[in-house]
C-alpha positions as CSV (number, residue, x, y, z in Angstrom):
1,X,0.0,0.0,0.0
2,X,1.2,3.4,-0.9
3,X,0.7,4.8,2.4
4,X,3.0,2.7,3.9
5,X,5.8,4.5,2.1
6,X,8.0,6.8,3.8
7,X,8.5,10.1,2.6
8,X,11.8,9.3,0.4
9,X,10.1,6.3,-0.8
10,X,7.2,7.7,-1.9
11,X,8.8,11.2,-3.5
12,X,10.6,9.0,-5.9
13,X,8.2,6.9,-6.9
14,X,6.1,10.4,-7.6
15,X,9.1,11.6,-9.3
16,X,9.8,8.7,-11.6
17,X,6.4,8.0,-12.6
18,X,5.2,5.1,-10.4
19,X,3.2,6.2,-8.1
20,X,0.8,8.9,-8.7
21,X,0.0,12.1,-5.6
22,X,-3.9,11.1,-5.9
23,X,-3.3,7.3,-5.3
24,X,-0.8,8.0,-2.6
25,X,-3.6,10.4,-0.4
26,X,-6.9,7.9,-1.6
27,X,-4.0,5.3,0.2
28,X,-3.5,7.8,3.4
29,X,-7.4,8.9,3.7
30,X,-8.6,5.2,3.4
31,X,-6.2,4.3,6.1
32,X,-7.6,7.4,7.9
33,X,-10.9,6.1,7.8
34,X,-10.5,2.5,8.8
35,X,-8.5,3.6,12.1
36,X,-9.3,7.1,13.2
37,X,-12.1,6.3,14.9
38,X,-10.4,4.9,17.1
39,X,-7.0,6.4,17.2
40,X,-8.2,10.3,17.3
41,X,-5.3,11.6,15.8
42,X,-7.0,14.6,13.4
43,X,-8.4,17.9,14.8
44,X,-10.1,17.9,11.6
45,X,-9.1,17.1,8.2
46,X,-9.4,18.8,4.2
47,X,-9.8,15.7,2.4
48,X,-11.3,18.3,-0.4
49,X,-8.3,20.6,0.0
50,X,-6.4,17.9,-0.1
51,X,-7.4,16.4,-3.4
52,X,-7.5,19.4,-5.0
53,X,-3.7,19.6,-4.3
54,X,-2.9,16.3,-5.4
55,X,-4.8,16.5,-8.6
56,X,-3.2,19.9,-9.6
57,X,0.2,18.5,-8.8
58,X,0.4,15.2,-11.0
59,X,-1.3,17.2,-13.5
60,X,1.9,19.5,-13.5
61,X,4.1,16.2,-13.3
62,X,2.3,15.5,-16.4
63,X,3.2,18.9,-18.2
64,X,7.1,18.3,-16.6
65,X,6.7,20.6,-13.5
66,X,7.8,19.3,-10.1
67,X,7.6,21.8,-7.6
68,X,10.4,20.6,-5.1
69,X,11.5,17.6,-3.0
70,X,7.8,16.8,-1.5
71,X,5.5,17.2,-4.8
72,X,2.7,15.4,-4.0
73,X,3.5,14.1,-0.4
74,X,0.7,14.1,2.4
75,X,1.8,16.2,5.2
76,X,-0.1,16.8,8.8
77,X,0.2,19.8,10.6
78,X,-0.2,20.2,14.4
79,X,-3.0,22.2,15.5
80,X,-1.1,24.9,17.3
81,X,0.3,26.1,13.7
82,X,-1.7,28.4,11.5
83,X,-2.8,27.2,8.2
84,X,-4.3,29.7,5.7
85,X,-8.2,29.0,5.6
86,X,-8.4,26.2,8.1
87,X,-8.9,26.1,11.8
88,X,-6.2,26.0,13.9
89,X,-7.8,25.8,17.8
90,X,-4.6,24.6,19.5
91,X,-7.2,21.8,21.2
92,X,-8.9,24.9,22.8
93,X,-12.3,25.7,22.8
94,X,-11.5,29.2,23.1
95,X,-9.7,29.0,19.6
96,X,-12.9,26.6,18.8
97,X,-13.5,28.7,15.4
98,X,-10.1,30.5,14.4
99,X,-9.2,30.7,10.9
100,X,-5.9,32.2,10.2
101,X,-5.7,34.4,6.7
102,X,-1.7,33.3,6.5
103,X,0.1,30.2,6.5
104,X,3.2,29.5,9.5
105,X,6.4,29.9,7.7
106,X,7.0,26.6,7.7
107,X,3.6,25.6,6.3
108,X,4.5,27.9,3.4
109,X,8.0,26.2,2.6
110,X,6.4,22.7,2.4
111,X,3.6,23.9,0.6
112,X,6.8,25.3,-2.3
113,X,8.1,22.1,-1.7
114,X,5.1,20.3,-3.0
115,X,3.6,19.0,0.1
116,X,-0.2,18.5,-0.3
117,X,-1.7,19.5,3.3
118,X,-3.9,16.8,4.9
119,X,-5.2,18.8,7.6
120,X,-4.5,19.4,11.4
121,X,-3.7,17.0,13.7
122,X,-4.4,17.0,17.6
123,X,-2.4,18.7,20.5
124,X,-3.1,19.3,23.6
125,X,-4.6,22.6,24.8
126,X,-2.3,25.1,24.1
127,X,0.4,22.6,23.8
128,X,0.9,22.0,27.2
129,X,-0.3,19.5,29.7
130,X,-4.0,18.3,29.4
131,X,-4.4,15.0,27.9
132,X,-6.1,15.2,24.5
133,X,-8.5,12.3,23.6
134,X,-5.7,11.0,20.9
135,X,-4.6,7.4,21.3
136,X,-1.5,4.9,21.4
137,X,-1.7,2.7,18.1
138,X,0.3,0.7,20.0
139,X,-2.5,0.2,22.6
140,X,-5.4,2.1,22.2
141,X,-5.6,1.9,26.7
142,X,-2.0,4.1,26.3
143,X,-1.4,7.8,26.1
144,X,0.6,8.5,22.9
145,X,2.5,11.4,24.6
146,X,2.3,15.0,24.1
147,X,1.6,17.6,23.1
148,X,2.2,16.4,19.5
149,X,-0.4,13.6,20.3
150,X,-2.1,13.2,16.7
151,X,0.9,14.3,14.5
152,X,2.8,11.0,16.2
153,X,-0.2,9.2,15.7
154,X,-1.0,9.2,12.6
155,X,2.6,9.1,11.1
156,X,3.0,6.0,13.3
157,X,0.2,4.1,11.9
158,X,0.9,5.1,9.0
159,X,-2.4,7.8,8.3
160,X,0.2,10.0,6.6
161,X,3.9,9.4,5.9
162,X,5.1,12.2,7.9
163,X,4.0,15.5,10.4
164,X,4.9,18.6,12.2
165,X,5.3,18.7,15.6
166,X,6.5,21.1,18.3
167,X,8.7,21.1,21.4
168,X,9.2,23.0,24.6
169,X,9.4,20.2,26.9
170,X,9.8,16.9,25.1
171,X,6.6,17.4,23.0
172,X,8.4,15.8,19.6
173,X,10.6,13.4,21.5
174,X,8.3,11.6,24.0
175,X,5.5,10.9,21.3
176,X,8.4,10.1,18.6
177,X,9.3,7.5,21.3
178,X,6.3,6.6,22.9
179,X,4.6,5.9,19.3
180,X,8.1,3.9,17.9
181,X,9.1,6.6,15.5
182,X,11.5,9.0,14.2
183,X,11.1,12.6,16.3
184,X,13.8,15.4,15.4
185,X,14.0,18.4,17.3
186,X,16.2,20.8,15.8
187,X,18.5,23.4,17.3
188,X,16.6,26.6,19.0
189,X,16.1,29.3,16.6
190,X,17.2,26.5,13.4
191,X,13.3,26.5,11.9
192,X,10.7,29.5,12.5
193,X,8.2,29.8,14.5
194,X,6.8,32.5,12.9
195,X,2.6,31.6,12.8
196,X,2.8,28.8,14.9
197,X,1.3,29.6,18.9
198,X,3.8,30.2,21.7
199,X,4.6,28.5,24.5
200,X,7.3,29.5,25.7
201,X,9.7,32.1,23.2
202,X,13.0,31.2,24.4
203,X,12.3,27.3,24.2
204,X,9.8,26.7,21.7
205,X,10.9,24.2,18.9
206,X,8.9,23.1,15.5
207,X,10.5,19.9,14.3
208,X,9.8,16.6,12.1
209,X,7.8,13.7,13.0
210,X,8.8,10.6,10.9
211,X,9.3,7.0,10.0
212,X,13.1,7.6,9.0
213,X,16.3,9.5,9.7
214,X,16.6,10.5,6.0
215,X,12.8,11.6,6.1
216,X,13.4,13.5,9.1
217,X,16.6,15.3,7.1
218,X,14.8,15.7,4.0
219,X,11.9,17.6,5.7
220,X,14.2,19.6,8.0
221,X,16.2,20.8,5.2
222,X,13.2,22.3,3.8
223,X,11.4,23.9,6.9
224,X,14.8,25.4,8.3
225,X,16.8,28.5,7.7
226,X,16.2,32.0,8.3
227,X,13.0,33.9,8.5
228,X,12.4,37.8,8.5
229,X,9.2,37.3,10.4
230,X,11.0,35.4,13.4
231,X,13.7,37.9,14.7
232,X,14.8,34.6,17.3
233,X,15.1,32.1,14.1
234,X,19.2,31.9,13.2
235,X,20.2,32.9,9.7
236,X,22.7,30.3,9.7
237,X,23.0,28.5,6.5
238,X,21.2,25.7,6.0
239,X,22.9,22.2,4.2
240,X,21.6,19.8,2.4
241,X,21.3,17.1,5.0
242,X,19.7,14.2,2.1
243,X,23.0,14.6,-0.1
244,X,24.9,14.3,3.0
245,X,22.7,11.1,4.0
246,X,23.3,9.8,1.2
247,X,27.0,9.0,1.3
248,X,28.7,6.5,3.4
249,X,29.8,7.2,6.8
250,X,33.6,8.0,6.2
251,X,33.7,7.1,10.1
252,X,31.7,5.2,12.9
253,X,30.6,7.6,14.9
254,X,32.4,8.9,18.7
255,X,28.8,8.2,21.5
256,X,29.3,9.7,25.0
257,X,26.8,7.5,27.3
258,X,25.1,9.5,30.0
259,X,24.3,7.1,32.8
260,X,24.0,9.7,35.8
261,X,20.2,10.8,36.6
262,X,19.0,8.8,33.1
263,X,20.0,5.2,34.8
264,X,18.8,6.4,38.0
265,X,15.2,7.9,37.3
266,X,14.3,5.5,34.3
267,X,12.8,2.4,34.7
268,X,14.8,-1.1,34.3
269,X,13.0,-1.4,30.8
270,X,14.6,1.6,29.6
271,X,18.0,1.6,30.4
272,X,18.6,-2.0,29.8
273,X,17.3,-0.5,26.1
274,X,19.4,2.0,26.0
275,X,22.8,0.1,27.0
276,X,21.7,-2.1,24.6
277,X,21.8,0.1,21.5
278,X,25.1,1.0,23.1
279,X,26.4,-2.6,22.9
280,X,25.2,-2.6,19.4
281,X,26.8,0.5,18.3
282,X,30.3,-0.5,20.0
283,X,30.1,-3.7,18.6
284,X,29.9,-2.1,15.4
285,X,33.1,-0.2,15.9
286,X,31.8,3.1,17.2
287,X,33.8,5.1,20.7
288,X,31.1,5.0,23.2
289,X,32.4,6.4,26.0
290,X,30.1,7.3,29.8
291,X,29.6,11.5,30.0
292,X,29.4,13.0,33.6
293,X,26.5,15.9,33.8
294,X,27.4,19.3,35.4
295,X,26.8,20.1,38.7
296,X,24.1,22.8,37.5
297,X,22.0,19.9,36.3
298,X,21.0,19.6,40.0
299,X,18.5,22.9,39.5
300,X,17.6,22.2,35.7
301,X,14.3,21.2,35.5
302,X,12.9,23.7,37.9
303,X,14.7,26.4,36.1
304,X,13.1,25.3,32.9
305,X,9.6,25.0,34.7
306,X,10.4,29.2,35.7
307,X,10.8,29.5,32.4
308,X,8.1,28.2,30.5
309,X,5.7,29.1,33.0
310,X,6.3,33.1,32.9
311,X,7.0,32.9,29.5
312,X,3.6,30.7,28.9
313,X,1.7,33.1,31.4
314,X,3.2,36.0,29.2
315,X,1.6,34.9,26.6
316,X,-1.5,34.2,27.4
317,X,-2.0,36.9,30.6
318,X,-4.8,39.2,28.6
319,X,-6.8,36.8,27.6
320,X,-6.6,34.6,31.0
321,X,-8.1,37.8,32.6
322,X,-11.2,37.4,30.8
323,X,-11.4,33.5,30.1
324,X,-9.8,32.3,32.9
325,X,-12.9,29.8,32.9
326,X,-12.4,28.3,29.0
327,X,-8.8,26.9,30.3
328,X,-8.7,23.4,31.0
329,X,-7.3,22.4,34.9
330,X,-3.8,21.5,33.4
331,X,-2.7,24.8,31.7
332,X,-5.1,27.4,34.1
333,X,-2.9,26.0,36.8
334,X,0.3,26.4,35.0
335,X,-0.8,30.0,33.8
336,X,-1.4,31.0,37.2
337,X,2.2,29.4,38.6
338,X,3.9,31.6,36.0
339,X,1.9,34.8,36.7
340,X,2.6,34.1,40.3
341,X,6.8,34.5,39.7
342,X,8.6,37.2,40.3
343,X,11.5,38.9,37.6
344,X,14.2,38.0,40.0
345,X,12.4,34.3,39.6
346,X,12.8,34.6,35.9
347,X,16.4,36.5,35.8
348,X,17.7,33.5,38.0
349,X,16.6,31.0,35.7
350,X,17.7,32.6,32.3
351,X,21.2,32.9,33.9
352,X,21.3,29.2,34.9
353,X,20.1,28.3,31.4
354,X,22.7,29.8,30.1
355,X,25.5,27.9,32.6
356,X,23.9,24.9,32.1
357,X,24.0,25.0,28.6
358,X,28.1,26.1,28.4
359,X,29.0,23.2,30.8
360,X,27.1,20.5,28.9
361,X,29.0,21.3,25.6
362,X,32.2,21.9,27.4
363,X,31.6,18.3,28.8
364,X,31.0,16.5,25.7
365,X,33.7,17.9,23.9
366,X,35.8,14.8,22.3
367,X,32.3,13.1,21.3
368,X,30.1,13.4,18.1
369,X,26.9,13.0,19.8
370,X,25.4,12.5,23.6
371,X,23.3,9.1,24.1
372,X,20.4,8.8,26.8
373,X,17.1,7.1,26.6
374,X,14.4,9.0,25.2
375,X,11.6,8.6,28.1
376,X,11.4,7.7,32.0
377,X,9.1,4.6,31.1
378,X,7.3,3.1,27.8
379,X,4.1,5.2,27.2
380,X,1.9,4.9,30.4
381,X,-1.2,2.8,30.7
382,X,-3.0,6.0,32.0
383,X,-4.9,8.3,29.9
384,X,-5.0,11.1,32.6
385,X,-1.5,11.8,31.2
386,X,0.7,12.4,29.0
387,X,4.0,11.0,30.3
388,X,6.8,12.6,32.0
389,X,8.9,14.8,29.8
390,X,11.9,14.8,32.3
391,X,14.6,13.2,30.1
392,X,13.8,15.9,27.1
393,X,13.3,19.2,28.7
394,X,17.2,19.8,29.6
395,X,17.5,19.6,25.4
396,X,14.8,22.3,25.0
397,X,16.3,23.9,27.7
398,X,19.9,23.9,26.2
399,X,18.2,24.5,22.3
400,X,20.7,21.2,21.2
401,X,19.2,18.9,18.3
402,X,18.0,16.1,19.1
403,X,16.9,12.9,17.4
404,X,14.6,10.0,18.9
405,X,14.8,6.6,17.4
406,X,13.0,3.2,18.1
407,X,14.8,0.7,19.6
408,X,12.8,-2.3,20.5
409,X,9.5,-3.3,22.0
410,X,8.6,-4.3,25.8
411,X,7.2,-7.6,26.5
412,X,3.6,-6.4,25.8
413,X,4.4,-4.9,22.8
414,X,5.0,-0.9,23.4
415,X,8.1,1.1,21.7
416,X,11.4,2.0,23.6
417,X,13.1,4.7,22.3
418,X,16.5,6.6,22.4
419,X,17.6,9.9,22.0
420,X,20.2,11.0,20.5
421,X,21.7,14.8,21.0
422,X,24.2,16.8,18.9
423,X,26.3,19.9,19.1
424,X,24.3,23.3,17.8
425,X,23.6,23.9,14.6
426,X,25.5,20.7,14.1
427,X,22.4,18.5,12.7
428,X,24.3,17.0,9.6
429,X,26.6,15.4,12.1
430,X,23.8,14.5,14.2
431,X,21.6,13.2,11.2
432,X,24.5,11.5,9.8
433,X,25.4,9.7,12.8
434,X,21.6,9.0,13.5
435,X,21.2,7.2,10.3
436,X,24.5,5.0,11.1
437,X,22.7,3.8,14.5
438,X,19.4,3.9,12.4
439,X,20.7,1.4,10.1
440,X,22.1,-0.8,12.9
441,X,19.4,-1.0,15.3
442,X,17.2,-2.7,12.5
443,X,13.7,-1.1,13.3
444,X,10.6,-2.5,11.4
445,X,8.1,-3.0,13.6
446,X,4.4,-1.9,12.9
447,X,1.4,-1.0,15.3
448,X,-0.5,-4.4,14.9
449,X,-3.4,-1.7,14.5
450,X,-1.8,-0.7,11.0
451,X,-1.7,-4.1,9.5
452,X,-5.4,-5.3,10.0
453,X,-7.5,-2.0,9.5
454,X,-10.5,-3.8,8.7
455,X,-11.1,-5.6,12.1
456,X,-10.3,-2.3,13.8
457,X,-13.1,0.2,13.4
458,X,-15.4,1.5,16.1
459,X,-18.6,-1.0,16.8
């Protein structure tokens, strides 16, 4: 089936020929509707959008055209960033009926790439901490993470090959994990955020979600790079991460292990994943070596709570006033934590982030890449929550690129993943060395969900 294809895949059969953009989406929206019912990952979709895309872009492969390196490829976007003409409610009822008139920045480079949109895919309110009604197609009784719930959703069982997620706690990595895919987080200020709705200014991420390391370059190449909009987003140049993919690795890769905290605050599952895919990667000739944290790392995740709470509270403090009401419990209590912080609160923790962040590269210097696992526990059996984003906020915190990849199942069948973390700015390196462990951790396993659609609708 087409819509099993990844991204690469399926953009060269599009561009030699064999596979045409309107069979690839009839392929996505028919898996759509077998498993959504049960899976909730869409806030709501433009199936006629949609076609009308694909059928105007393989009739311009006809006439010769191809627009760029996603012509015809289905693309979700999470519900927190603006899409000219559709609703974009950030899983608020407060934003129930919003329609921005302009697309995100990086909705607009896919869409000159060729992407066809699909439609929005679910988040949690305001991208923050109450659970959304989006499910594990791993096991529909487990939370899929958050807050890009539906965008690791639906790549995961395979609704659309790839979507947009966002990050300011581990809201790419832990549903990248939790849902046994690909989840890139790219360095802070790499890809706009220009149109998409804040968090948190200084740590808010926009990043791939993906069933591949080459996937989740190919779309990063084309959503990053400098924005006049976003006076935060880095003019940095931006490579060409596929051609570099595509080359053999000249060199195995240098891996600094962090055991401290990670070994100590995951669960036995986890870890004994993690050293695993280190006993893999050594045994296929890469330097993994064990990578002490700082001292500061003592006080980092309540500085990066200061943070995102007065930043969040920011924000949102004029329309909290009046609509104080319309907030779910989750983010009214987090709204009124930040407004409750004082500057010196604030100053404090913006100084530490910056420490923090120094000693952490100053400590991996002599490695390519740092190595941890990607989450405290496989996705939770509770539906209250979310899971626990401790093991990705100190990378939002610090703005490095990360990179989550499957690694195996649990007994009972739910993903483990690890996550990798590069230097900043540094994502070939990272993506180069994320394909070598990619191609020697051997993932291919599939949501049963995904390979019986049929037997799995709602009664």
């Amino acid at each position: 089936m087409p819509n099993t294809l990844t991204v690469t895949q399926a953009a060269q059969q599009i561009q030699t020929g064999r596979l045409a953009p309107l069979d690839l989406l009839d392929a996505c929206l028919s898996h759509i509707n077998a498993l959504e019912g049960r899976v909730h990952a869409w806030a709501s979709l433009d199936v006629e959008g949609a076609e009308a895309q694909a059928r105007e872009q393989q009739e311009e492969l006809a006439r010769g055209r191809l627009r760029g390196a996603l012509h015809g490829i289905p693309i979700a976007i999470k519900d927190i960033v603006y899409t000219r003409g559709l609703r974009t409610t950030a899983g608020s009822k407060i934003l129930h009926d919003f329609i921005p008139e302009y697309d995100a920045t990086v909705v607009s480079k896919l869409r000159d790439a060729g992407a066809v949109i699909l439609g929005k895919t679910v988040t949690t309110e305001f991208a923050c901490f109450d659970p959304p009604k989006t499910r594990n197609p791993w096991n529909l009784a487990h939370t899929p993470g958050g807050s890009s719930s539906g965008s690791a959703a639906a790549v995961a069982c395979r609704m659309c090959p790839a979507a947009l997620g966002s990050q300011t706690g581990g809201s790419i990595s832990r549903p990248a994990a939790y849902c046994g895919i690909v989840g890139c987080k790219p360095t802070w200020g790499r890809v706009s955020v220009y149109g998409v709705h804040p968090v948190s200014f200084s740590l808010d991420h926009v990043g791939p979600l993906t069933r591949s390391v080459a996937d989740a370059a190919l779309l990063l190449r084309i959503i990053a790079g400098a924005d006049p909009h976003d006076p935060l987003c880095s003019d940095a140049p931006v490579p060409d991460y596929p051609s570099g993919l595509a080359k053999p690795a000249t060199r195995t890769p240098s891996i600094g292990l962090i055991r401290s905290y990670f070994q100590e605050t995951g669960d036995h599952a986890v870890w004994s994943a993690t050293e695993d895919a280190a006993d893999i990667f050594r045994s296929n000739g890469a330097d993994v070596t064990e990578i002490d944290l700082p001292r500061s790392f003592s006080d980092l995740h309540r500085m990066h709570r200061t943070i995102m709470f007065a930043e969040a509270a920011a924000c949102h403090a004029a329309r909290f006033k009046t609509r104080r009401s319309d907030y779910s419990p989750g983010i009214r209590s987090l709204l009124e934590e930040g407004l409750a912080l004082s500057a010196v609160d604030y100053a404090d923790a913006r100084r530490h982030q910056l420490t923090f962040r120094s000693e952490i590269q100053a400590a991996s210097t002599g490695v390519d890449l740092l190595l941890t696992p990607a989450t405290l526990t496989p996705a939770p059996g509770d539906l209250t929550t979310t899971g626990d984003p401790a093991f990705n906020s100190p990378w939002s915190y610090t703005g490095l690129p990360t990179i989550v990849l499957p690694v195996k199942c649990t007994p009972d069948g739910l993903p483990i993943g690890i996550q990798l973390i590069g230097r900043p700015f540094a994502e070939p390196d990272l993506l180069t060395a994320a394909a070598w462990c990619e191609s020697h951790l051997g993932w291919d396993k599939v949501p049963k969900l995904c390979t019986s659609p049929s037997h799995s609708r709602e009664p």
